[in-house]
Structure formats: C-alpha cells, structure tokens
PDB file as gemmi writes it, atoms N, CA and C in Angstrom:
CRYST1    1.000    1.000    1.000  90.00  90.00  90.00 P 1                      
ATOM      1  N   UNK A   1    -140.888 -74.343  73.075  1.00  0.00           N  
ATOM      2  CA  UNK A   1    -140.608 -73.109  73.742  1.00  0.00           C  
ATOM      3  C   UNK A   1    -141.939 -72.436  74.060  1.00  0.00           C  
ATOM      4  N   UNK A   2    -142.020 -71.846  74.972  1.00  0.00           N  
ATOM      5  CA  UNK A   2    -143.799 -71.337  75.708  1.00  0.00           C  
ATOM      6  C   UNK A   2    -143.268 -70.125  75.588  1.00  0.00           C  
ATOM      7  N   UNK A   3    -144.327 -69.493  74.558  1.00  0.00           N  
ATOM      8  CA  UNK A   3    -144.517 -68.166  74.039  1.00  0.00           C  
ATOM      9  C   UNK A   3    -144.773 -67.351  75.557  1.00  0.00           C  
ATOM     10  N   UNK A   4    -143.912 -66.191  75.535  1.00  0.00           N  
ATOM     11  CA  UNK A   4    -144.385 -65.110  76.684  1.00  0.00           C  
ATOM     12  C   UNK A   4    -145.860 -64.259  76.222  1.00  0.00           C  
ATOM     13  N   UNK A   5    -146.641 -64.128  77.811  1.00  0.00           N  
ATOM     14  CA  UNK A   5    -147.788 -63.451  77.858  1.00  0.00           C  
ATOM     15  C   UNK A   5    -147.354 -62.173  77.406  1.00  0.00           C  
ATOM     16  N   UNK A   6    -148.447 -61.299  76.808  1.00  0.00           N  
ATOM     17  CA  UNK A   6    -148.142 -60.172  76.697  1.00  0.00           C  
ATOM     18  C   UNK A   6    -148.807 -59.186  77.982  1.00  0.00           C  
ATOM     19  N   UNK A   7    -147.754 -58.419  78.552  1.00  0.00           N  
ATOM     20  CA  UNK A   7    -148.105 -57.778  79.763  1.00  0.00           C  
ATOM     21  C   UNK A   7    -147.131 -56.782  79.446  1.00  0.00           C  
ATOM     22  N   UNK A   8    -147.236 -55.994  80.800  1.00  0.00           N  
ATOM     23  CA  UNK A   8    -146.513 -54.436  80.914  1.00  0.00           C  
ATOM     24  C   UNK A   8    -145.148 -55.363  80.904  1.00  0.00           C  
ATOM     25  N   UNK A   9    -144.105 -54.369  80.572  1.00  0.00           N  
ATOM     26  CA  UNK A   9    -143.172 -55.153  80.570  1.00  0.00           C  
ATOM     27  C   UNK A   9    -142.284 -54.688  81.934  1.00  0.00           C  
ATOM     28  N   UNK A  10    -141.823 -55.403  82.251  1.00  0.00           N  
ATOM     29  CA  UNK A  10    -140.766 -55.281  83.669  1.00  0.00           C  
ATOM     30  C   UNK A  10    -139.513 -55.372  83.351  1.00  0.00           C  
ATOM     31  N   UNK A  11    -138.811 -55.073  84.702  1.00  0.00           N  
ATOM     32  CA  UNK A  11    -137.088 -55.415  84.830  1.00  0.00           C  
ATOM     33  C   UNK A  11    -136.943 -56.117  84.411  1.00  0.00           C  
ATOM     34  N   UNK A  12    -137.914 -57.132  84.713  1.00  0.00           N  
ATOM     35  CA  UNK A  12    -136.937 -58.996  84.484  1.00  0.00           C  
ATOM     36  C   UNK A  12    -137.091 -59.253  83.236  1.00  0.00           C  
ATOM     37  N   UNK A  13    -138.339 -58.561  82.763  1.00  0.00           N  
ATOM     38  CA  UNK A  13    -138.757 -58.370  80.932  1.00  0.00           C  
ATOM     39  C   UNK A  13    -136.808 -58.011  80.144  1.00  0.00           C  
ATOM     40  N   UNK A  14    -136.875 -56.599  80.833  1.00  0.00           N  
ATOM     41  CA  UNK A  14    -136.088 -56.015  80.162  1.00  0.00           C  
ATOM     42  C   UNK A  14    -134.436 -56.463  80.546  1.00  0.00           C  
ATOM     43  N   UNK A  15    -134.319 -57.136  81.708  1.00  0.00           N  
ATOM     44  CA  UNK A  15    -133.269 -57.928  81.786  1.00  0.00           C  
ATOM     45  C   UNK A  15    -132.767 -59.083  81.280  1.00  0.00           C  
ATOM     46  N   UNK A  16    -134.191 -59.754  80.873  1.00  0.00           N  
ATOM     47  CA  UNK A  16    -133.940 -61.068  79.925  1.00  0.00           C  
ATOM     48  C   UNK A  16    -133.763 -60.942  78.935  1.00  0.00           C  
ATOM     49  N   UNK A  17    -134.067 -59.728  77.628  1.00  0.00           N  
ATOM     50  CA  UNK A  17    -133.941 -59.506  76.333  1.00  0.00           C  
ATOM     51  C   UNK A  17    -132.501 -58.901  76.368  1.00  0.00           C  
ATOM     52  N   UNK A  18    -131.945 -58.464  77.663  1.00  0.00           N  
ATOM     53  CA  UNK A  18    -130.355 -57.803  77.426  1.00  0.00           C  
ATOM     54  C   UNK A  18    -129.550 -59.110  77.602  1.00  0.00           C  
ATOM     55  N   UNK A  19    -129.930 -59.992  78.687  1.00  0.00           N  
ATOM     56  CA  UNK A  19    -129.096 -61.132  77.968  1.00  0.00           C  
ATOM     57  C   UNK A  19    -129.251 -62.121  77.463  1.00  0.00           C  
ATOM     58  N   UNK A  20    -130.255 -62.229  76.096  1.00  0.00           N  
ATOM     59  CA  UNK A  20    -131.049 -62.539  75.219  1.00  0.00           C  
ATOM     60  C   UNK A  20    -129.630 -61.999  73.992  1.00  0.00           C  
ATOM     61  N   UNK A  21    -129.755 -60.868  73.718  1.00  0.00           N  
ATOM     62  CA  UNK A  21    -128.811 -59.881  72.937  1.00  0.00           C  
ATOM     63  C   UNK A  21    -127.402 -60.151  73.355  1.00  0.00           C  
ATOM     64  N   UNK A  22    -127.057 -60.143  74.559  1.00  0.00           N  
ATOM     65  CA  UNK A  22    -125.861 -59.768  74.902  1.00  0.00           C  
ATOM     66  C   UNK A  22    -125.221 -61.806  74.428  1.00  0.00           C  
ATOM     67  N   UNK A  23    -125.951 -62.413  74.638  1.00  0.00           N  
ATOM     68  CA  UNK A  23    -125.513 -64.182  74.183  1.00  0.00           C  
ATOM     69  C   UNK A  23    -125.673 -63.849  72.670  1.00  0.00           C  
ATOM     70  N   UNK A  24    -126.417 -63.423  71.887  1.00  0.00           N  
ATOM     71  CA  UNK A  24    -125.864 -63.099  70.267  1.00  0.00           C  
ATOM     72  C   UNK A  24    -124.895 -62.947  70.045  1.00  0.00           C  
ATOM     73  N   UNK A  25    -124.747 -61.829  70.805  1.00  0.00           N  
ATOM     74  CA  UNK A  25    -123.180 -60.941  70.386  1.00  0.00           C  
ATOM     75  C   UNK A  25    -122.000 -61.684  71.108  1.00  0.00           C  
ATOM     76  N   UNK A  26    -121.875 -62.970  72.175  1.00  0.00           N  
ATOM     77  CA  UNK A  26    -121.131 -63.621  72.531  1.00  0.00           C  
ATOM     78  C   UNK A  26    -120.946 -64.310  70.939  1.00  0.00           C  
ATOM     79  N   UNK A  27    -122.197 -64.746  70.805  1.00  0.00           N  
ATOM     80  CA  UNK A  27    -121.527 -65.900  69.521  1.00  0.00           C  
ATOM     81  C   UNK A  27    -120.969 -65.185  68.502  1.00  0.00           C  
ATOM     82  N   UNK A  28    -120.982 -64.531  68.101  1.00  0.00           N  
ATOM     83  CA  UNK A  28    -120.384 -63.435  66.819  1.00  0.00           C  
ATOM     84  C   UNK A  28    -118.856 -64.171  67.103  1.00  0.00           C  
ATOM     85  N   UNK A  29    -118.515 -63.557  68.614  1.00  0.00           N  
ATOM     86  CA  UNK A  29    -117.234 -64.480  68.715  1.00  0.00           C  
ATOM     87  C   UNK A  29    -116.256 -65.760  68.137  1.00  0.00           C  
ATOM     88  N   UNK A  30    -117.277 -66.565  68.011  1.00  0.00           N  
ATOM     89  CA  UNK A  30    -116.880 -67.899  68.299  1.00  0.00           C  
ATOM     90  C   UNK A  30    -118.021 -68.640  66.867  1.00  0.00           C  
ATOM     91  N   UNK A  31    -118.874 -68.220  66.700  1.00  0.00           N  
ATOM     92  CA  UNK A  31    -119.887 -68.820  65.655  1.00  0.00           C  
ATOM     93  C   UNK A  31    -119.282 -68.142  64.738  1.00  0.00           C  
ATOM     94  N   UNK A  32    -120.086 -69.499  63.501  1.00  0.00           N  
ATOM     95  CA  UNK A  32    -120.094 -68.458  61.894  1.00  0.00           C  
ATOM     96  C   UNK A  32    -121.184 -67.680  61.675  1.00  0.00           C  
ATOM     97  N   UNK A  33    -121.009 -67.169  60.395  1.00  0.00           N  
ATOM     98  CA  UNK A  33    -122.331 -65.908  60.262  1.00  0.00           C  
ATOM     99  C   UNK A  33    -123.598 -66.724  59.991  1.00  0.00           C  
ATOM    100  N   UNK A  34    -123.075 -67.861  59.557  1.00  0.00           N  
ATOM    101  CA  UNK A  34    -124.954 -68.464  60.117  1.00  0.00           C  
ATOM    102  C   UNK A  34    -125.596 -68.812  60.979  1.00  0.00           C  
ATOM    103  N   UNK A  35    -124.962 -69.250  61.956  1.00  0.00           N  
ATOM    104  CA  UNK A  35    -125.258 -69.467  63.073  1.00  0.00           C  
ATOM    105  C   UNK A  35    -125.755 -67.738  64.007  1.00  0.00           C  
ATOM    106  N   UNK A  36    -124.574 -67.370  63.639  1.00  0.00           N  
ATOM    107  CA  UNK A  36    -125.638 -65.755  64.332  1.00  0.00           C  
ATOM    108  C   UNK A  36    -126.649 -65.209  63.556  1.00  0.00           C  
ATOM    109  N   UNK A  37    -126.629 -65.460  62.745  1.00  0.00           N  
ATOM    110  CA  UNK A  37    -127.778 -65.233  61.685  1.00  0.00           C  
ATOM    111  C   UNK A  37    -128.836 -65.729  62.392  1.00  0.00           C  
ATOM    112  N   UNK A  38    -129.131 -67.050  62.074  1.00  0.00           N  
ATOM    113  CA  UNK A  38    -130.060 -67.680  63.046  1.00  0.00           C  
ATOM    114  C   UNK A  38    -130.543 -67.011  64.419  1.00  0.00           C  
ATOM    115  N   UNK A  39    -129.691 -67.363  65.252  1.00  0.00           N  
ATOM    116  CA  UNK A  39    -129.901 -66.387  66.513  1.00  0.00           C  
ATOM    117  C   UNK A  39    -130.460 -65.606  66.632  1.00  0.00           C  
ATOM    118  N   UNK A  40    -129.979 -64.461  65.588  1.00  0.00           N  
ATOM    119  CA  UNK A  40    -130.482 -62.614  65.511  1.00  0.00           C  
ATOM    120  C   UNK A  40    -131.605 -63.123  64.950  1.00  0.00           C  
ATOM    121  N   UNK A  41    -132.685 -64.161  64.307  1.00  0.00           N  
ATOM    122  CA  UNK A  41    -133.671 -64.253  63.969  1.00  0.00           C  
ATOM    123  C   UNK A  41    -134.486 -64.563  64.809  1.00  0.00           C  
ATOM    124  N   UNK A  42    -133.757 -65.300  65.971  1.00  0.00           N  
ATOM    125  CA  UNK A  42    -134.576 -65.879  67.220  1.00  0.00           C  
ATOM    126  C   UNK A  42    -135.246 -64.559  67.777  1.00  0.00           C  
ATOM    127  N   UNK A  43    -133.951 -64.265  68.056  1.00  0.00           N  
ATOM    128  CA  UNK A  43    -134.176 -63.084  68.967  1.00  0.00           C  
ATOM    129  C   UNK A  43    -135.116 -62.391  68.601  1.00  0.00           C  
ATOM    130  N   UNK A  44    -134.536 -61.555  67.384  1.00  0.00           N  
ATOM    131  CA  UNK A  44    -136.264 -60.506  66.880  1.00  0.00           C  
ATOM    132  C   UNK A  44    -137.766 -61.175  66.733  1.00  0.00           C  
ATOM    133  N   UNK A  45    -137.626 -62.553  66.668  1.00  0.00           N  
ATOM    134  CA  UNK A  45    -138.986 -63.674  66.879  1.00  0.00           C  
ATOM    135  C   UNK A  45    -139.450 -63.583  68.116  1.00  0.00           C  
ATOM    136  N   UNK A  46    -138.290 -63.682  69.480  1.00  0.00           N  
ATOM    137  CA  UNK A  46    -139.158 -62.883  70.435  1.00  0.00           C  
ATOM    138  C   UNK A  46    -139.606 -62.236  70.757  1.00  0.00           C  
ATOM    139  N   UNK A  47    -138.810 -61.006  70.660  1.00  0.00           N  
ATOM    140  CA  UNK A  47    -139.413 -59.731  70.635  1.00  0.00           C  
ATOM    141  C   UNK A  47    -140.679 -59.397  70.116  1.00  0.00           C  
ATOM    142  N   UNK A  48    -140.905 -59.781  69.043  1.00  0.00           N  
ATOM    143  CA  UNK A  48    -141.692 -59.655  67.960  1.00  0.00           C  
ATOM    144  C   UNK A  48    -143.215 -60.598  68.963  1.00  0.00           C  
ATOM    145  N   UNK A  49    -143.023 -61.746  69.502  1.00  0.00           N  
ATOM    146  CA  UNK A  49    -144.129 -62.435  70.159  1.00  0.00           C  
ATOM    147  C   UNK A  49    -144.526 -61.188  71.508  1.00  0.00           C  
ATOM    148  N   UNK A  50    -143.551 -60.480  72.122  1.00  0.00           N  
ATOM    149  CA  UNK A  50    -144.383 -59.557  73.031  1.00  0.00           C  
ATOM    150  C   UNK A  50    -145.124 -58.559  72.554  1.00  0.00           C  
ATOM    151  N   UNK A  51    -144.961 -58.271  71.459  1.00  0.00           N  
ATOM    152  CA  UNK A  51    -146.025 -57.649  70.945  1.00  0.00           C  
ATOM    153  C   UNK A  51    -147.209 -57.774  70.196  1.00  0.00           C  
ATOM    154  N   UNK A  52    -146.687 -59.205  70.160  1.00  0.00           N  
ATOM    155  CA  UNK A  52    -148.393 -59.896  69.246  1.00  0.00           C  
ATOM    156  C   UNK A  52    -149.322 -60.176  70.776  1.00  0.00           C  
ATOM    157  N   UNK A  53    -150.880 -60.372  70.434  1.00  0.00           N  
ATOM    158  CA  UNK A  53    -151.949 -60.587  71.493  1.00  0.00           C  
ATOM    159  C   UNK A  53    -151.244 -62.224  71.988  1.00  0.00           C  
ATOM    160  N   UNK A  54    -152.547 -62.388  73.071  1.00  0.00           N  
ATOM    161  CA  UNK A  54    -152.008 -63.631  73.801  1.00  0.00           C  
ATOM    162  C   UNK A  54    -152.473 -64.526  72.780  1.00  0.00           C  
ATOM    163  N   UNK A  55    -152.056 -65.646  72.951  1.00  0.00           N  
ATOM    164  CA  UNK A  55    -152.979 -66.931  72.121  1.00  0.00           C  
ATOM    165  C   UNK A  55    -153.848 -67.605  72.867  1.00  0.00           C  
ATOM    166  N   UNK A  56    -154.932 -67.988  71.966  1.00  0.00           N  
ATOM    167  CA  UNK A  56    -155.769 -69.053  72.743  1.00  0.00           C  
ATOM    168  C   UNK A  56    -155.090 -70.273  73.279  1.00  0.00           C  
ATOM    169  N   UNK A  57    -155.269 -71.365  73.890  1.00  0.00           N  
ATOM    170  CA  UNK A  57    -154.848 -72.438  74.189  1.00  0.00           C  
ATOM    171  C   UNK A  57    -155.160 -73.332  72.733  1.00  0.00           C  
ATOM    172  N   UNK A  58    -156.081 -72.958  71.244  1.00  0.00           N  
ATOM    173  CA  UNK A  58    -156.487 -73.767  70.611  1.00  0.00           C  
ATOM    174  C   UNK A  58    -155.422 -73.240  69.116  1.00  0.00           C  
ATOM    175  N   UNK A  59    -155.014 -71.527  69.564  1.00  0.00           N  
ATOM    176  CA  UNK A  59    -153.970 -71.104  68.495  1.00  0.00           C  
ATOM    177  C   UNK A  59    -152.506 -72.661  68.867  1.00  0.00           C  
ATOM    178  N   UNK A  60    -152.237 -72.080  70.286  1.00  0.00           N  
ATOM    179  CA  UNK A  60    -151.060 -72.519  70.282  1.00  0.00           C  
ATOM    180  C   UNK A  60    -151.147 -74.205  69.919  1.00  0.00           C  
ATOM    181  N   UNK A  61    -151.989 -74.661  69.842  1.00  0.00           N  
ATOM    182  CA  UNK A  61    -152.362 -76.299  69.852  1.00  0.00           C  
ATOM    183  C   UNK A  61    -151.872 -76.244  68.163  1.00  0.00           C  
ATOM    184  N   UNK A  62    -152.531 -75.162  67.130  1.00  0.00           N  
ATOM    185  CA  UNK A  62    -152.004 -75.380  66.228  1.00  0.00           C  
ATOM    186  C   UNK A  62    -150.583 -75.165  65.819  1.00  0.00           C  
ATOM    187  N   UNK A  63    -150.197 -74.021  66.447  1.00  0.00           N  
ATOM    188  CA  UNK A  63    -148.745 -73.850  66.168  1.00  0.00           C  
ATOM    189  C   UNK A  63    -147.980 -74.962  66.411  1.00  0.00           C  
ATOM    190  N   UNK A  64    -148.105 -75.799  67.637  1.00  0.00           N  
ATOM    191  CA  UNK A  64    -147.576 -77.341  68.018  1.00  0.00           C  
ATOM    192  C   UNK A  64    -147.400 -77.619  67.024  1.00  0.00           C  
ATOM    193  N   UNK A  65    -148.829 -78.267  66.356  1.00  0.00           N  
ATOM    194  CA  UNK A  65    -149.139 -78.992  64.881  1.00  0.00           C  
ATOM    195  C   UNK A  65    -148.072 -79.098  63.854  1.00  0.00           C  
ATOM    196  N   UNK A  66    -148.196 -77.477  63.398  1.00  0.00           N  
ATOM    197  CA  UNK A  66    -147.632 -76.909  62.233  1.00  0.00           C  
ATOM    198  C   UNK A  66    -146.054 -76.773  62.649  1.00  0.00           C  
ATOM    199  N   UNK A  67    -145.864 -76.944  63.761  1.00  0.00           N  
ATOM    200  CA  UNK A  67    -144.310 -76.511  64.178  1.00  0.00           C  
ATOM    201  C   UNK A  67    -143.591 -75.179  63.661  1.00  0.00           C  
ATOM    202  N   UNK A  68    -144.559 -74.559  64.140  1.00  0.00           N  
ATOM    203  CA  UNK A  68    -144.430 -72.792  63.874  1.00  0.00           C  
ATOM    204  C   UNK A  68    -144.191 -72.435  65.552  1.00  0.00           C  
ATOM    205  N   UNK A  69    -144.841 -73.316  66.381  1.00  0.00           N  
ATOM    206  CA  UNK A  69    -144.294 -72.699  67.617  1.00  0.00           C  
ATOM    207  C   UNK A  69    -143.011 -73.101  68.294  1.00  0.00           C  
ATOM    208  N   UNK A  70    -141.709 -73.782  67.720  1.00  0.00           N  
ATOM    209  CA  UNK A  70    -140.758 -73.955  67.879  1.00  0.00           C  
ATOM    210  C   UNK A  70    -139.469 -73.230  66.942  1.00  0.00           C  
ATOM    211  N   UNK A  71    -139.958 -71.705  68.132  1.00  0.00           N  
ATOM    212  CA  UNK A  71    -138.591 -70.815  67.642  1.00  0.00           C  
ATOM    213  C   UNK A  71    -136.962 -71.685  67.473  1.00  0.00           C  
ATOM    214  N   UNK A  72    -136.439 -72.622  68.051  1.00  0.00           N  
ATOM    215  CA  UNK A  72    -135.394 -72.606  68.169  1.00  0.00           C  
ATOM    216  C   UNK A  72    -134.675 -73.709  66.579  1.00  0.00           C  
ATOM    217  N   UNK A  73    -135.646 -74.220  66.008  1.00  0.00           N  
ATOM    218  CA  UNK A  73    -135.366 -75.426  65.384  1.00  0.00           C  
ATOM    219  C   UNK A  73    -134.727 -75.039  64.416  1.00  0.00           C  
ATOM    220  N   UNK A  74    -134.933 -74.154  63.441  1.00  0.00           N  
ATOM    221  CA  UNK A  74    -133.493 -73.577  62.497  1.00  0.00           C  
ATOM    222  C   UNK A  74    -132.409 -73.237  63.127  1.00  0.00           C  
ATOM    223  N   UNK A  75    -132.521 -72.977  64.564  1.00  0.00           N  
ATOM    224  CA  UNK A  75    -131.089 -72.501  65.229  1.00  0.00           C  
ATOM    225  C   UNK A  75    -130.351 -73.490  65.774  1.00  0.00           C  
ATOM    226  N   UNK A  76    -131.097 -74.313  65.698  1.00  0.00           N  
ATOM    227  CA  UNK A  76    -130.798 -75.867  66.260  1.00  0.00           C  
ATOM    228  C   UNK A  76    -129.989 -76.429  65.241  1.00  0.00           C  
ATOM    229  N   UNK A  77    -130.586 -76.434  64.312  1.00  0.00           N  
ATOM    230  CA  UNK A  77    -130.258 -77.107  62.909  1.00  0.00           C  
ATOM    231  C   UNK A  77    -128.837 -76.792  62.692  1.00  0.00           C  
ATOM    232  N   UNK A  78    -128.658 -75.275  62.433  1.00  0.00           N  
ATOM    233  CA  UNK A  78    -127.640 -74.798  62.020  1.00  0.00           C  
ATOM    234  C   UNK A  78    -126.694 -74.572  62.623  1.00  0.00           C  
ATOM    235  N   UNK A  79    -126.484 -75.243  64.041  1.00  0.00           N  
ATOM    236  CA  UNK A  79    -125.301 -75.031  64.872  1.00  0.00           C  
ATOM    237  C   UNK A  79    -125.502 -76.936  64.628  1.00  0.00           C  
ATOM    238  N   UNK A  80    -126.469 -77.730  64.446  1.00  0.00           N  
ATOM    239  CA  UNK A  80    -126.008 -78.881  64.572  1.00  0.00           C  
ATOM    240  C   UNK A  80    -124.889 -79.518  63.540  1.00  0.00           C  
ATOM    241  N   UNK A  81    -125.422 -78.638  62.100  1.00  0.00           N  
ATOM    242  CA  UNK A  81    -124.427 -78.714  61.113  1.00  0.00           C  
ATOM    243  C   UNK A  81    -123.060 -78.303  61.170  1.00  0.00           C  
ATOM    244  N   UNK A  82    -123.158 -76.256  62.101  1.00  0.00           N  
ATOM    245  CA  UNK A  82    -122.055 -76.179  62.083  1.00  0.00           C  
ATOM    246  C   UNK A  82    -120.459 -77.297  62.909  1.00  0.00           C  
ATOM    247  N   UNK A  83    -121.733 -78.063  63.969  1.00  0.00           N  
ATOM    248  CA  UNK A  83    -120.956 -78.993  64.700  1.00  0.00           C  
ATOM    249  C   UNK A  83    -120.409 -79.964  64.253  1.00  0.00           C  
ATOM    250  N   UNK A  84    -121.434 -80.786  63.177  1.00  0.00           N  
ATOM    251  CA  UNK A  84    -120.915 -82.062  62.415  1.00  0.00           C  
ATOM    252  C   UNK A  84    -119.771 -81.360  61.263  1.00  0.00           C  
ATOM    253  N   UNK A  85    -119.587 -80.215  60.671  1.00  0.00           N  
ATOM    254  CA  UNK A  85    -118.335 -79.494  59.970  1.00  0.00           C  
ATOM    255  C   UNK A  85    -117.471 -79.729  60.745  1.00  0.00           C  
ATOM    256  N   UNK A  86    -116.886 -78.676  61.550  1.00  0.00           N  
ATOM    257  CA  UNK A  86    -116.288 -79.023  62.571  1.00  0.00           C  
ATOM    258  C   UNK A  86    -115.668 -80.541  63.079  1.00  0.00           C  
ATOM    259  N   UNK A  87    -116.393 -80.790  63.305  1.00  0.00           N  
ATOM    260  CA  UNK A  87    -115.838 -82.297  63.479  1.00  0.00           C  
ATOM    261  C   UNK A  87    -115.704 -83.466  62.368  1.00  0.00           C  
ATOM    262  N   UNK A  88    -116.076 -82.948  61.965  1.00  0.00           N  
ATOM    263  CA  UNK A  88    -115.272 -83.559  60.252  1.00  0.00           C  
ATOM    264  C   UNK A  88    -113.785 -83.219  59.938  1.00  0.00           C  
ATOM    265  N   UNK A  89    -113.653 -82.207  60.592  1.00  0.00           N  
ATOM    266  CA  UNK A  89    -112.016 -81.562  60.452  1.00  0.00           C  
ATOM    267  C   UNK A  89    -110.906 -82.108  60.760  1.00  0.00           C  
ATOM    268  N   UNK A  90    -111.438 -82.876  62.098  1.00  0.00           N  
ATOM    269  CA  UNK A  90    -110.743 -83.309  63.244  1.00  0.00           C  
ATOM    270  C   UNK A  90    -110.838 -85.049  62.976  1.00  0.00           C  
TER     271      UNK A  90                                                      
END                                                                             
C-alpha cells in the first residue's frame, strides 16, 4: 500500500477518508467485531500517516523490509480466517 504525501488536504482528501469510514461502518453490518476491529485500525493508521512527515525513499525501503509498510495484512488475515470459519459451517 503507498503511503499518502503529506500536503494541504483537499476534497478528494476529505472525500476519500468519508468513504474510507463510511466502508467500516458497512462492515459492522455484515462482519464480526474483529474484523471491524481491524478495519477501524486501518483506518486510524491512515489517518494517522497524513499527519506524519513524508518518507525518504530509504525510510520506506525499510518499512518494505520490516513489513511495517503493509497496513492491510492483519486485516487481511482476519477476514481470511473469518472466511475459512464460515466455510467450515457449510
């Protein structure tokens, strides 16, 4: 996932974090509480990156590394489980 620059923020800024939020609160629906759990962690992880400075090209090389720069992989995880449950049922 490619970390956003930090800049003034815009419409499209502020249009993407509403349906950023507004797909959370879809899953509440339909997910379990870990799975939105997860999510709501994503989410404030983004947020949280527009307000950190930019990275060098040699930060993000490490984050690669360390696999700190792949927000989605606990959220991944935990809908992959909730999927293999699920289909264990059936």
């Amino acid at each position: 996932m490619l970390y956003p620059t930090r800049s003034s923020t815009t419409r499209r800024d502020t249009l993407a974090l509403v349906e950023l939020f507004a797909g959370v609160s879809r899953m509440r629906i339909l997910s379990s509480p870990k799975v939105v759990q997860r999510a709501e962690l994503v989410a404030r992880r983004i947020v949280d990156t527009y307000l950190e400075p930019n990275k060098t090209f040699l930060e993000l090389r490490e984050m690669a590394n360390s696999g700190s720069i792949d927000l989605l992989r606990d959220f991944s995880e935990t809908c992959r489980a909730e999927f293999e449950s699920l289909r264990a049922q059936f």
